[in-house]
N, CA, C and O atoms as a GROMACS GRO file, in nm:
protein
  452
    1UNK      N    1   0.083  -0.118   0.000
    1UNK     CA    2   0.000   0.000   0.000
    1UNK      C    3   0.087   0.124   0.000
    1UNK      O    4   0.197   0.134   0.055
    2UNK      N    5   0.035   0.198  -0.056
    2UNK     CA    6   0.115   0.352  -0.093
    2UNK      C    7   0.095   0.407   0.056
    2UNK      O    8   0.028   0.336   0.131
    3UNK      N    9   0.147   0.529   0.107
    3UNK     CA   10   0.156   0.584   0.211
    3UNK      C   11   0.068   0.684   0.220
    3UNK      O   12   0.069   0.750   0.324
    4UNK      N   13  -0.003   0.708   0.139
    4UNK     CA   14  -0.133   0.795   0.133
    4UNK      C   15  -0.276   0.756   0.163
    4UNK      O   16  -0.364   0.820   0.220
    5UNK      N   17  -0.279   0.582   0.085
    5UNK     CA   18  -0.379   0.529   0.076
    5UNK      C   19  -0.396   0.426   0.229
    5UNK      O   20  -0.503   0.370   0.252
    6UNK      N   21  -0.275   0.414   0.326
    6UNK     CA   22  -0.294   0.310   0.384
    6UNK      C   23  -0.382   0.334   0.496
    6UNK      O   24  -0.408   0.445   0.542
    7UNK      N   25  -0.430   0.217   0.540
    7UNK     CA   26  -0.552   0.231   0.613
    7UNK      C   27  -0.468   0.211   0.742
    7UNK      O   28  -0.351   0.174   0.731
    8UNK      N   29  -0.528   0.236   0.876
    8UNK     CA   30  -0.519   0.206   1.007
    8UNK      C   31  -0.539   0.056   1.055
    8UNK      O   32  -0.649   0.041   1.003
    9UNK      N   33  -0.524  -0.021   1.094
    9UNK     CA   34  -0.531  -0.154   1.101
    9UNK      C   35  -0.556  -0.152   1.271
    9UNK      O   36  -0.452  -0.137   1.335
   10UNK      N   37  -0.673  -0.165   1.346
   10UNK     CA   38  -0.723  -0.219   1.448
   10UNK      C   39  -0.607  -0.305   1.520
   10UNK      O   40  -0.560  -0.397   1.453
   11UNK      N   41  -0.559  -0.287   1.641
   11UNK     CA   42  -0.432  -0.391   1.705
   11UNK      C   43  -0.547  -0.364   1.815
   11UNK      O   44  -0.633  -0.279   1.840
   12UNK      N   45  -0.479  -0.534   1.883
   12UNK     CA   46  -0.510  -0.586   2.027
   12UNK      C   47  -0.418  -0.549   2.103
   12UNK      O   48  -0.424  -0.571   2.224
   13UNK      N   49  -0.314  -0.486   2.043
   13UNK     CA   50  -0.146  -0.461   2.137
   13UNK      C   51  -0.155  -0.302   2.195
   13UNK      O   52  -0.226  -0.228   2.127
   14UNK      N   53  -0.101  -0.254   2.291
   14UNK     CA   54  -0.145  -0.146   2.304
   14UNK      C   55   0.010  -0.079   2.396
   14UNK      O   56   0.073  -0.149   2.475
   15UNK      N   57   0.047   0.059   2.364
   15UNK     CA   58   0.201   0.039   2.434
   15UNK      C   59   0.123   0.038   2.609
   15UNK      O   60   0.017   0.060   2.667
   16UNK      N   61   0.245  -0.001   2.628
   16UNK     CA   62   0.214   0.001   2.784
   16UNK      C   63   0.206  -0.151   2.806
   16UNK      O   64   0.207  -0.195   2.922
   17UNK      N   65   0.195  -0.258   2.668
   17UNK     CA   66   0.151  -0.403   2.738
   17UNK      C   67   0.250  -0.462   2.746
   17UNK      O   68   0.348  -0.399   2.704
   18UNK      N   69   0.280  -0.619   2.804
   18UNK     CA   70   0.412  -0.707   2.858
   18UNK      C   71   0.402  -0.794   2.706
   18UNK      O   72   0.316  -0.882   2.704
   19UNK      N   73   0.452  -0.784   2.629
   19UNK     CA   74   0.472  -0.887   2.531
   19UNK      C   75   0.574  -1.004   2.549
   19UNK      O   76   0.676  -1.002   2.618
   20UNK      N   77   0.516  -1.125   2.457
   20UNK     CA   78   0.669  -1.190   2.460
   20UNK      C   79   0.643  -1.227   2.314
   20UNK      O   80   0.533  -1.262   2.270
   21UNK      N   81   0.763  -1.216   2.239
   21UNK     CA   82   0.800  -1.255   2.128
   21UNK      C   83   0.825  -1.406   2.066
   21UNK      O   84   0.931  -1.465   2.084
   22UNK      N   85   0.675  -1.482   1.965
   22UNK     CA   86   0.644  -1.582   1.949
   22UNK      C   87   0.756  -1.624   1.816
   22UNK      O   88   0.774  -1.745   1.807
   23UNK      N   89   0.804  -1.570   1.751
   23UNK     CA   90   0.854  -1.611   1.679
   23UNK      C   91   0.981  -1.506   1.588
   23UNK      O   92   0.955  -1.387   1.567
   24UNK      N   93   1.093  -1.558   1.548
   24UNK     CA   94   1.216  -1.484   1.480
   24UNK      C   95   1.325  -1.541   1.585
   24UNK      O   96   1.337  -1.635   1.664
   25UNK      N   97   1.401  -1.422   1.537
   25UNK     CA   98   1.511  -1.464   1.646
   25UNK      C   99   1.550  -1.410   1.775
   25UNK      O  100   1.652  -1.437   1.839
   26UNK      N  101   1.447  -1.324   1.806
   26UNK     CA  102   1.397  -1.330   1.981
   26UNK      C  103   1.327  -1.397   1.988
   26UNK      O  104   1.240  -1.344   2.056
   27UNK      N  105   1.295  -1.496   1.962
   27UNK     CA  106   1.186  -1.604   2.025
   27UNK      C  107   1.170  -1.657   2.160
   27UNK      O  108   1.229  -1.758   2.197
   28UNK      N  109   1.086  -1.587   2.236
   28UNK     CA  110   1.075  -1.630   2.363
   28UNK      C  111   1.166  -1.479   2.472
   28UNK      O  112   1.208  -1.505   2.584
   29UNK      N  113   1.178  -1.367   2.423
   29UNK     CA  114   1.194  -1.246   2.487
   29UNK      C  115   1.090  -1.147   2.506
   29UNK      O  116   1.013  -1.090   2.430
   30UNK      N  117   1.114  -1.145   2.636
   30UNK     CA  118   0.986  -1.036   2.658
   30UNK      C  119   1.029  -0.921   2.714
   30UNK      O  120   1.140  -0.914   2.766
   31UNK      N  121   0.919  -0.790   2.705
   31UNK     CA  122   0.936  -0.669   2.738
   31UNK      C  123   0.830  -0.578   2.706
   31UNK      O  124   0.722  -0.591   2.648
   32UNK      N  125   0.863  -0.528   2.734
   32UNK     CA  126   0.699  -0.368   2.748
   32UNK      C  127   0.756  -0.326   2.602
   32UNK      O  128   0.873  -0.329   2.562
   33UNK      N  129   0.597  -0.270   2.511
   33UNK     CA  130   0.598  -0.216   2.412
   33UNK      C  131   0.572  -0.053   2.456
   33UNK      O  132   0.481   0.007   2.513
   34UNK      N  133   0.723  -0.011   2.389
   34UNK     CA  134   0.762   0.130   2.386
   34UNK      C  135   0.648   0.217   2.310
   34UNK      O  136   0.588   0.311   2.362
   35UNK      N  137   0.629   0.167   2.175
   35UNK     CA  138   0.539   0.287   2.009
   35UNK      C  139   0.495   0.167   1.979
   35UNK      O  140   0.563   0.064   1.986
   36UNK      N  141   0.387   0.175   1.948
   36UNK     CA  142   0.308   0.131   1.820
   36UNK      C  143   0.233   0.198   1.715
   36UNK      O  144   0.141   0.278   1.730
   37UNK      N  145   0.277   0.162   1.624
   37UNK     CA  146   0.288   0.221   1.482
   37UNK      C  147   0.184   0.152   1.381
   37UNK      O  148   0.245   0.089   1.295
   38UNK      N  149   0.028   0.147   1.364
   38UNK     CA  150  -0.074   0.134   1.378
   38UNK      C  151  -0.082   0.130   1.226
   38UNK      O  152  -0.129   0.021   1.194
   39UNK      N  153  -0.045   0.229   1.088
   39UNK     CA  154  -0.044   0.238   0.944
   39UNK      C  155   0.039   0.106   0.915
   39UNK      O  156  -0.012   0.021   0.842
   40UNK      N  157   0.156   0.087   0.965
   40UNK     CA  158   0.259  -0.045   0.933
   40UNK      C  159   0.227  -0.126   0.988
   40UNK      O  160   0.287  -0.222   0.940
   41UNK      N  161   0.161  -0.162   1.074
   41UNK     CA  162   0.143  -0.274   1.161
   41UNK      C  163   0.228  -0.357   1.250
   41UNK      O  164   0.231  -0.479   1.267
   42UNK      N  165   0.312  -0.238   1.316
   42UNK     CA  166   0.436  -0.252   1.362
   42UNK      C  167   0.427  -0.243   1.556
   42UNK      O  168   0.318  -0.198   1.594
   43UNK      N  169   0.514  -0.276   1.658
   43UNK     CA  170   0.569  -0.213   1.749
   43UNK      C  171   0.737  -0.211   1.826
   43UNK      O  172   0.833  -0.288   1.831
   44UNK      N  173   0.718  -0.135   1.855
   44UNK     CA  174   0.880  -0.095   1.950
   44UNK      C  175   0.879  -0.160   2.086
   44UNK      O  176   0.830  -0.087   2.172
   45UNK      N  177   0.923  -0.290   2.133
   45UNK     CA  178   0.978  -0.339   2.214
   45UNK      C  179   1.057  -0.311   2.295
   45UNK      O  180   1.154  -0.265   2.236
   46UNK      N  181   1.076  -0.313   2.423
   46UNK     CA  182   1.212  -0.284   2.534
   46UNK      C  183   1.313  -0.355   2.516
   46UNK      O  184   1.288  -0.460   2.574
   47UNK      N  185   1.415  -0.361   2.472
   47UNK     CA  186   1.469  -0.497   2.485
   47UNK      C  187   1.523  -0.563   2.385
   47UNK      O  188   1.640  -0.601   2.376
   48UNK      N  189   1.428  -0.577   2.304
   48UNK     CA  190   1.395  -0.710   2.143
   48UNK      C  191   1.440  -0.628   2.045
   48UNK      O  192   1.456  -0.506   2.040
   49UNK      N  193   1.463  -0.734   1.953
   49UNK     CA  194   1.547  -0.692   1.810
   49UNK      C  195   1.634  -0.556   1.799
   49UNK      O  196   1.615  -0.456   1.729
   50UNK      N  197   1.726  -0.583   1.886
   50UNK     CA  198   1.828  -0.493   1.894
   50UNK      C  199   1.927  -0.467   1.791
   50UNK      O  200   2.013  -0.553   1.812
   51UNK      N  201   1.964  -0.399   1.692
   51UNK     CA  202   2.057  -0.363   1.589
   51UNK      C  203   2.155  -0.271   1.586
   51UNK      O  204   2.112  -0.160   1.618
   52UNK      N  205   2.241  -0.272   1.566
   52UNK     CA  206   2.391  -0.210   1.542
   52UNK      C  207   2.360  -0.128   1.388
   52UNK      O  208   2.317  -0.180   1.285
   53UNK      N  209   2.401   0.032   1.414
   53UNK     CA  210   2.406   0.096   1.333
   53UNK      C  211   2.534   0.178   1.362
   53UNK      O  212   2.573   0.193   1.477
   54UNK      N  213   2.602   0.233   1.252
   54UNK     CA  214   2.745   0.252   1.248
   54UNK      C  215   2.683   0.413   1.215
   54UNK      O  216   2.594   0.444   1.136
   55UNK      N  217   2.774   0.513   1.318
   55UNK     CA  218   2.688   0.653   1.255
   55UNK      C  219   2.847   0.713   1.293
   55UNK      O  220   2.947   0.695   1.362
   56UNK      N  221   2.769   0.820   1.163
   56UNK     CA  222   2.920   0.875   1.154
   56UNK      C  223   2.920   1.011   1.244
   56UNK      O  224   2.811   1.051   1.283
   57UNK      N  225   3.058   1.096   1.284
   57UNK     CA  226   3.022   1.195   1.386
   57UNK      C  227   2.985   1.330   1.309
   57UNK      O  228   3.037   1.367   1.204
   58UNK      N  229   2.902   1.389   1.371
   58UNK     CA  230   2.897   1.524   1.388
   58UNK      C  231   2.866   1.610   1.448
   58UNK      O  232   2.841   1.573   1.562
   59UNK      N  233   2.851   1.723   1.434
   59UNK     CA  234   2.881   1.826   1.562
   59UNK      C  235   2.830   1.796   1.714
   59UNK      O  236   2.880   1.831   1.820
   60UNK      N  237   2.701   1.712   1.685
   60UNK     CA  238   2.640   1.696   1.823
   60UNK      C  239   2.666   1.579   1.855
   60UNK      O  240   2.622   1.556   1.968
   61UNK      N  241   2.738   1.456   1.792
   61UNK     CA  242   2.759   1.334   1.835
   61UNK      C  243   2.861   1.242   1.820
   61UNK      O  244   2.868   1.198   1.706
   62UNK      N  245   2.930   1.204   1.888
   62UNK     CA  246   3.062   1.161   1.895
   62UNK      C  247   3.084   1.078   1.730
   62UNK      O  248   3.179   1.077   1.652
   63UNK      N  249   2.948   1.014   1.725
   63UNK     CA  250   2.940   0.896   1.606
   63UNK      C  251   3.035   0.784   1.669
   63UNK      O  252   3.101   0.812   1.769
   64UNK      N  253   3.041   0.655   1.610
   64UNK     CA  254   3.030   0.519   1.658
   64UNK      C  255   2.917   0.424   1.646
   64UNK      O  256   2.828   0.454   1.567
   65UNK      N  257   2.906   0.302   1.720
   65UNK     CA  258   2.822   0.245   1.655
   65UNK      C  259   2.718   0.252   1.739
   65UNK      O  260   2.733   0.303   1.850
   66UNK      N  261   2.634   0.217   1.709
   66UNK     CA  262   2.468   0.269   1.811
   66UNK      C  263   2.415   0.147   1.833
   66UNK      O  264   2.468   0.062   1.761
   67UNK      N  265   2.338   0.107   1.900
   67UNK     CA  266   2.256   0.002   1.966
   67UNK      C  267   2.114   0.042   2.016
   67UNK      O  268   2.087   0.131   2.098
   68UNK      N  269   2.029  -0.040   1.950
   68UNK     CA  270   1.898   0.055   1.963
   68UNK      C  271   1.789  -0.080   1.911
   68UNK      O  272   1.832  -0.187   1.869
   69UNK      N  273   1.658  -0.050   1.925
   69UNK     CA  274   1.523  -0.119   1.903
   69UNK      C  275   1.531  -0.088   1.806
   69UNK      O  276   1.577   0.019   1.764
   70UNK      N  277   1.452  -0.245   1.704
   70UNK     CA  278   1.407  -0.253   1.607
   70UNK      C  279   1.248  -0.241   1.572
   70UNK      O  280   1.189  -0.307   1.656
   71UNK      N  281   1.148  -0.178   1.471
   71UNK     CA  282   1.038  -0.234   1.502
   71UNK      C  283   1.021  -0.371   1.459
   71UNK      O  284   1.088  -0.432   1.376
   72UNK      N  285   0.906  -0.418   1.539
   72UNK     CA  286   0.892  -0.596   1.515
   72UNK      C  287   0.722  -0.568   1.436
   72UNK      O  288   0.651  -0.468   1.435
   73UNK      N  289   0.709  -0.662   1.397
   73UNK     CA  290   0.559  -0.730   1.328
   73UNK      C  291   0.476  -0.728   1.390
   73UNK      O  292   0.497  -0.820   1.469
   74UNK      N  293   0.318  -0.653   1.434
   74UNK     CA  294   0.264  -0.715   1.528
   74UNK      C  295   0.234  -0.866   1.569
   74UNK      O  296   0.242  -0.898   1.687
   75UNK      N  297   0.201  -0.958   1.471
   75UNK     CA  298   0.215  -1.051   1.436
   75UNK      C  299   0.317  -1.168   1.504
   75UNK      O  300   0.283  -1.283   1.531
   76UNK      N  301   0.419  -1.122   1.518
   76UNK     CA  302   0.548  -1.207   1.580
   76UNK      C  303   0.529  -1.164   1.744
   76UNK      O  304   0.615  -1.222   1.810
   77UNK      N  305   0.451  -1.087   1.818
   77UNK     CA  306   0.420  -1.088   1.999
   77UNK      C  307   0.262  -1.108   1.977
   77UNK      O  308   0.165  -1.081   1.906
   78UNK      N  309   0.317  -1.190   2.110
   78UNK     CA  310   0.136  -1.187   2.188
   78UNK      C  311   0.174  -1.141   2.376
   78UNK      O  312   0.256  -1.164   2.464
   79UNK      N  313   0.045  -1.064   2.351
   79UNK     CA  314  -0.017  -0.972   2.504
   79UNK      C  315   0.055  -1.111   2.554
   79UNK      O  316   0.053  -1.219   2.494
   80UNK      N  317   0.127  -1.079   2.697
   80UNK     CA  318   0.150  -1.162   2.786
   80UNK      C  319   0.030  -1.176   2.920
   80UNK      O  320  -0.024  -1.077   2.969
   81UNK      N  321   0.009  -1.290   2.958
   81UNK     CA  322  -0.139  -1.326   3.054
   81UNK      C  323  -0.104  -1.279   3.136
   81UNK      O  324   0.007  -1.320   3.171
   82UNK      N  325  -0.160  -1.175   3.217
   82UNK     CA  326  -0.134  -1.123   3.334
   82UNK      C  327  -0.117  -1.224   3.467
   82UNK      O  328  -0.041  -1.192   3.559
   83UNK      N  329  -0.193  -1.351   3.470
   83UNK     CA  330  -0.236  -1.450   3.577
   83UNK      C  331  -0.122  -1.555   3.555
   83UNK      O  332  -0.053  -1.567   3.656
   84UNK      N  333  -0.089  -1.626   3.458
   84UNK     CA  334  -0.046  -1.716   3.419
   84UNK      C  335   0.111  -1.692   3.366
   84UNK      O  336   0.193  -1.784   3.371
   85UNK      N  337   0.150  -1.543   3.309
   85UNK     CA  338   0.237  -1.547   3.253
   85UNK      C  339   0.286  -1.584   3.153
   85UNK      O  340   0.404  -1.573   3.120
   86UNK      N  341   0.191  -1.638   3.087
   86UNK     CA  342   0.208  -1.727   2.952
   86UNK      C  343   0.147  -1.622   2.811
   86UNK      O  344   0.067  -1.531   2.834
   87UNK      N  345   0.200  -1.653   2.666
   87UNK     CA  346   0.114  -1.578   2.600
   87UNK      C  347  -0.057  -1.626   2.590
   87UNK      O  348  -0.114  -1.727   2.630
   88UNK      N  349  -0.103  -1.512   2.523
   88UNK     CA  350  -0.236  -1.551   2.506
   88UNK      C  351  -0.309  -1.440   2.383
   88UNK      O  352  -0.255  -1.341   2.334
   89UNK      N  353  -0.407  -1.479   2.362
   89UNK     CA  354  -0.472  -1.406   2.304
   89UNK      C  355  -0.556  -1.284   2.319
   89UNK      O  356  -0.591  -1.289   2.437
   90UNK      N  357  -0.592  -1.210   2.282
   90UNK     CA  358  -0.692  -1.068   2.356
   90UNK      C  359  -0.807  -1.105   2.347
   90UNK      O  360  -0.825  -1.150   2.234
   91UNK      N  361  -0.912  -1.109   2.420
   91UNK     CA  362  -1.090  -1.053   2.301
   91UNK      C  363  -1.136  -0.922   2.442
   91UNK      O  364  -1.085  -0.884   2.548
   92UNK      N  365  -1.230  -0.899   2.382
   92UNK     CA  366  -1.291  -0.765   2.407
   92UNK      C  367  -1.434  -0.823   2.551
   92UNK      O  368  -1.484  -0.935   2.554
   93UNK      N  369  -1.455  -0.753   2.611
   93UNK     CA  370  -1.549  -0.767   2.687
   93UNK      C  371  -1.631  -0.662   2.742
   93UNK      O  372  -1.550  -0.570   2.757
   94UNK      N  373  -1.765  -0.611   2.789
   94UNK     CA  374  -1.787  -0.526   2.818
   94UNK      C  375  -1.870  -0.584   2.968
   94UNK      O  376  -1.951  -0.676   2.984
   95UNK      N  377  -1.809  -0.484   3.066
   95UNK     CA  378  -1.856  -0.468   3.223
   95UNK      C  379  -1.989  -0.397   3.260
   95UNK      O  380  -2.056  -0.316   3.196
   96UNK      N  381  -2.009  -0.452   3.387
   96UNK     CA  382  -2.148  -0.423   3.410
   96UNK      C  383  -2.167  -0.214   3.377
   96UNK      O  384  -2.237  -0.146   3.303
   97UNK      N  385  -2.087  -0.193   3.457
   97UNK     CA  386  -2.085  -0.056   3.434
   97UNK      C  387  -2.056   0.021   3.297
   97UNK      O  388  -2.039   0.143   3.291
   98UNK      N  389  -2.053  -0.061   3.192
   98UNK     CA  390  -2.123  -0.027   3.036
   98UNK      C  391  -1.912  -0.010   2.971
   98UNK      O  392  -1.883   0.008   2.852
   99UNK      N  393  -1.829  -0.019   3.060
   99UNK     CA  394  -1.687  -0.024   3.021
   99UNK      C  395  -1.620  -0.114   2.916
   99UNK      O  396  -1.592  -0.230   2.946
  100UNK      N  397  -1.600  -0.080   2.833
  100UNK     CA  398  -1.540  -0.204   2.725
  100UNK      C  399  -1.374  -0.210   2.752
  100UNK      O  400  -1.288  -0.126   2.727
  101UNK      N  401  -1.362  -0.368   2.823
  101UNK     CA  402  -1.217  -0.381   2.822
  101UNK      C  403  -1.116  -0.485   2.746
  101UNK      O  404  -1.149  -0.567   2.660
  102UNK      N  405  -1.028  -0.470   2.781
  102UNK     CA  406  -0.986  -0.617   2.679
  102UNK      C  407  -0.934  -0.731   2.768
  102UNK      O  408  -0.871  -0.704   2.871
  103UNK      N  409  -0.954  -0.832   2.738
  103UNK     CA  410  -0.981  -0.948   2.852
  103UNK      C  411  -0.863  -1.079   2.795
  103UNK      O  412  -0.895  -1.100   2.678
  104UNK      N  413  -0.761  -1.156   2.828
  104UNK     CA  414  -0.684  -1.252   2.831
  104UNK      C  415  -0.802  -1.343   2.806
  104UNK      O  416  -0.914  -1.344   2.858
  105UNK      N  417  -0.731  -1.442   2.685
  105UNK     CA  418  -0.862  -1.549   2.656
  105UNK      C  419  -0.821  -1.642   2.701
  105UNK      O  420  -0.891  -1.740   2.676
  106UNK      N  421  -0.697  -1.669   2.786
  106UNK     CA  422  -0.647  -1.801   2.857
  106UNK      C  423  -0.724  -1.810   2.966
  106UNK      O  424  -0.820  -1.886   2.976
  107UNK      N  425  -0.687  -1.733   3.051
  107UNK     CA  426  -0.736  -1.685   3.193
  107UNK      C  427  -0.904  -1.596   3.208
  107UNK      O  428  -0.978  -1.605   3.306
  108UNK      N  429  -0.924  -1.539   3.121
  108UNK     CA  430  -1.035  -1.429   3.146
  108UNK      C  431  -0.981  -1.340   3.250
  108UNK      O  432  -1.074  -1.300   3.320
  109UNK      N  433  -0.881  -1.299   3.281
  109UNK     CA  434  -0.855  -1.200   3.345
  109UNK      C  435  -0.854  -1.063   3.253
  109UNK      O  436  -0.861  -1.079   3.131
  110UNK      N  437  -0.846  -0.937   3.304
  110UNK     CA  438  -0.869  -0.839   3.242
  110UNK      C  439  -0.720  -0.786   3.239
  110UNK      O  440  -0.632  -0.805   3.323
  111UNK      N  441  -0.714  -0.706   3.106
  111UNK     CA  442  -0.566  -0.700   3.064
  111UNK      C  443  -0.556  -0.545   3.123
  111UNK      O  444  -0.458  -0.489   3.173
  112UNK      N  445  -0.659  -0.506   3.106
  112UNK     CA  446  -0.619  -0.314   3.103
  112UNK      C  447  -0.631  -0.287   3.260
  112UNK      O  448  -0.692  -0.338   3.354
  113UNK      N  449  -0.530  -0.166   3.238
  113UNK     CA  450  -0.523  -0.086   3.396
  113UNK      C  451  -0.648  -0.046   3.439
  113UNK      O  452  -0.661   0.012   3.547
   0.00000   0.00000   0.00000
C-alpha cells in the first residue's frame, strides 16, 4: 500500500503491554511495548530486536556504533497473561458498568489498567 492510501489496522497490542516474542530470532523475549505504529502494523519493544548501526560523527555526536530497538511485526508478539504469565490471546469484553475492556482469553482476566 502507498503511504497515502494506507488504512489504520485495528491492534489488540497497546504500548504500555508485557509482550513476549512468538517467533524470529527473539523467540521467547519479553518486554513492554515502547510505540506502536498502527499504518505499518508494527511495534517498538524494550529490549527485542536490537541492531547495530554505524553513525558517523557530527557536531552533536561523537558517532560510533549505536545500539537501539528494532520495530517488530505485530504478528510475531502476543499480550503476555497477566495471571499465568504465559502468552495468550486478547478478546474484548464489556462490564457491568457499560466499560469495554480487553480481557486474556487463557485466563479471562482483564488486561487493562
Amino acid at each position: 500500500m502507498s503511504a497515502d492510501k494506507a488504512k489504520k489496522i485495528k491492534m489488540k497490542v497497546r504500548r504500555g503491554d508485557n509482550v513476549i516474542v512468538i517467533s524470529g530470532r527473539d523467540k521467547g523475549k519479553t518486554g513492554e511495548v515502547l510505540r506502536v505504529d498502527r499504518e505499518r502494523n508494527r511495534v517498538l519493544v524494550q529490549g527485542v530486536n536490537m541492531v547495530k548501526r554505524h553513525q558517523r560523527p557530527t557536531q552533536t555526536s561523537p558517532g560510533g556504533i549505536n545500539e537501539f530497538e528494532a520495530m517488530l511485526h505485530a504478528s510475531n508478539v502476543a499480550v503476555v497473561d497477566p495471571e499465568t504469565d504465559k502468552p495468550t490471546r486478547i478478546g474484548f469484553k464489556t462490564l457491568d458498568d457499560g466499560r469495554k475492556v480487553r480481557v486474556a482469553m487463557r485466563s479471562g482476566e482483564v488486561v487493562d489498567q
